[in-house]
C-alpha positions in Angstrom: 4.7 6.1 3.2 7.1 8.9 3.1 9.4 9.9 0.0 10.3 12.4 -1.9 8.8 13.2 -5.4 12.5 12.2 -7.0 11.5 8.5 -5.6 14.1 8.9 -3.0 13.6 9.1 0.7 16.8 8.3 3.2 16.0 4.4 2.7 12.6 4.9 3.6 10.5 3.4 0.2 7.1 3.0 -1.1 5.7 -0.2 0.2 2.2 0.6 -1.3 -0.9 0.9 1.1 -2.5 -2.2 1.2 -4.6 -5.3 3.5 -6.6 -8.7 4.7 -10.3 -8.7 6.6 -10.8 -8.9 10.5 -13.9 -7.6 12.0 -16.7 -5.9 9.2 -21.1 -6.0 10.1 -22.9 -7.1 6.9 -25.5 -7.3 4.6 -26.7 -9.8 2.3 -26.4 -7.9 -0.3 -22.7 -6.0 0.4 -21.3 -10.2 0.8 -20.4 -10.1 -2.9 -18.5 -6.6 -2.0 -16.6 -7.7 0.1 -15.5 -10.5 -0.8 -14.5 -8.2 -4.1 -12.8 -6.1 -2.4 -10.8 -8.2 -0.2 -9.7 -9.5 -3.8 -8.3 -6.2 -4.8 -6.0 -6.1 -1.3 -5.3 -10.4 -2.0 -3.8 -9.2 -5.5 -2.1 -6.6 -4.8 -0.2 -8.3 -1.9 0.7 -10.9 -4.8 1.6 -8.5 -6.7 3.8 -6.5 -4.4 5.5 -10.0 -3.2 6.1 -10.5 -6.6 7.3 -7.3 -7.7 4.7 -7.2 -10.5 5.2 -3.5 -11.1 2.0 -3.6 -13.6 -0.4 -5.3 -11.6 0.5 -3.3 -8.2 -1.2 -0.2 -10.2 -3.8 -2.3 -11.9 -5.9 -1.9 -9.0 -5.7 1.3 -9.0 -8.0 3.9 -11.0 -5.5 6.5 -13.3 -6.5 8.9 -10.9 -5.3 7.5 -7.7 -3.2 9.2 -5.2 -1.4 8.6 -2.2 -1.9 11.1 0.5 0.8 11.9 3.0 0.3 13.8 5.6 -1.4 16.6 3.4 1.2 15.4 0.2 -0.8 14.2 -2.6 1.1 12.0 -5.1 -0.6 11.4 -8.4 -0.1 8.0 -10.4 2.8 9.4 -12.3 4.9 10.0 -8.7 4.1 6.6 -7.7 5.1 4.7 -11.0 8.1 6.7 -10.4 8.9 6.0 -6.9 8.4 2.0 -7.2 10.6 2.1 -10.7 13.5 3.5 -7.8 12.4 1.6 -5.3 11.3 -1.6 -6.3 15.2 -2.5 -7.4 16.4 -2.2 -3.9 14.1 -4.4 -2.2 16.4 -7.7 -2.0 14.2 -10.2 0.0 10.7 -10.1 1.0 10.1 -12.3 4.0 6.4 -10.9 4.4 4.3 -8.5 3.3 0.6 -8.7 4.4 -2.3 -6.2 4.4 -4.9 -6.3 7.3 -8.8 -4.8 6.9 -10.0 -3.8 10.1 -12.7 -2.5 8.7 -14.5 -2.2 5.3 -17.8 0.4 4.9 -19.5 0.3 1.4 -22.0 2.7 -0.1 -23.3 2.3 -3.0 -19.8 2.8 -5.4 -17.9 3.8 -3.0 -15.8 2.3 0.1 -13.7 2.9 2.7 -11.2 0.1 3.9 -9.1 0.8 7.0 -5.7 -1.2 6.4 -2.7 -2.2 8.7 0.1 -2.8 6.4 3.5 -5.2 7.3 6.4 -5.5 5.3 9.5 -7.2 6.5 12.6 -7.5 3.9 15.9 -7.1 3.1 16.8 -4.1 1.4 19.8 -2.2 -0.3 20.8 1.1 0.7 21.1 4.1 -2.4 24.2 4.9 -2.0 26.6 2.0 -0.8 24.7 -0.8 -1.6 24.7 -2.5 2.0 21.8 -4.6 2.2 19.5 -4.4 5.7 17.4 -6.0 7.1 13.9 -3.6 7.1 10.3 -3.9 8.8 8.0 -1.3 7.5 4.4 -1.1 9.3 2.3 1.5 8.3 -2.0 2.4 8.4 -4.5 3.9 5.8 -7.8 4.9 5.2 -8.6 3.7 1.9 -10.9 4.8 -0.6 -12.4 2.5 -3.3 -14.8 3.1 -6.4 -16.9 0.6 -7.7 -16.2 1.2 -11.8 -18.4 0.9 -14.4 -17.5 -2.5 -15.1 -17.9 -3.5 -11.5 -14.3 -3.9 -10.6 -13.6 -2.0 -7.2 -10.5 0.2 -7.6 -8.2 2.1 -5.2 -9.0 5.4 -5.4 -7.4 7.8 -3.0 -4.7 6.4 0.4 -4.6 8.6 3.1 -1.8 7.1 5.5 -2.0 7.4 9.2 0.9 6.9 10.2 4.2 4.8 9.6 6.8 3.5 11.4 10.0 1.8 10.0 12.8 0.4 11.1 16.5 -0.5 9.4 18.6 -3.0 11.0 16.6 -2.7 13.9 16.6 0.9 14.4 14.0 3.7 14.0 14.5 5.5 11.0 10.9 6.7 10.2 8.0 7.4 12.3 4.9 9.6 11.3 3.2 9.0 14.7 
């Protein structure tokens, strides 16, 4: 996820770093954890296939950030990059979010994600449409809250590779 604190980026947008379980060792009592947390990741792929600006950042505490290869962006930045972003995005053919791995202690978890979008997108300034695949990886961090609702709490991406009409545009690897 790369962009630019104006919400722009050279066609490269905010996709959101998020997943869907593979492989994870548990215990008895971290089943009801999981399954929670897999939630979080199975609504906010709804939500981002549905452009549901408000439930996107609903799982996410006030206080989350996206980290970028040593770029923090605060909640504010990130409301303001999908309010640019979001507009543009035309078609979404698919957009799934694969957990390769989930650790929980106590409050806290880590969730290794592999995110896919493929789309159809409008360029900034001509308005051509194109066709886009985005595929990106995080190390997420999750807090149990108070009220026992696991929330995204920091995204540190990996790397990210996207492609416009077929061609590389973006690659963080």
């Amino acid at each position: 996820m790369t962009f630019s604190k104006d919400g722009s980026h050279n066609g490269v947008f905010l996709v959101g770093a998020l997943l869907c379980l593979s492989t994870v060792s548990v215990r008895a009592d971290e089943k009801s954890d999981i399954t929670a947390i897999k939630g979080v990741y199975a609504a906010h792929s709804k939500a981002f296939r549905n452009k549901d600006a408000k439930a996107i950042f609903a799982g996410m505490t006030p206080d989350c950030k996206i980290m970028d290869r040593g770029n923090p962006y605060g909640m504010a930045e990130l409301k303001y990059a999908y309010s640019k972003q979001a507009p543009r995005i035309q078609v979404i053919k698919e957009y799934r979010e694969d957990l390769s791995e989930i650790h929980i202690h106590g409050k806290k978890a880590t969730v290794k994600v592999h995110t896919t979008f493929l789309g159809k997108v409008t360029d900034p300034e001509g308005g051509r449409t194109h066709d886009m695949e985005q595929t990106g990886g995080s190390i997420d961090t999750l807090i149990k809250t108070s009220s026992g609702a696991w929330k995204l709490k920091q995204s540190d991406i990996q790397f990210l590779r996207v492609l416009m009409d077929g061609k590389l545009v973006s690659s963080s690897r």
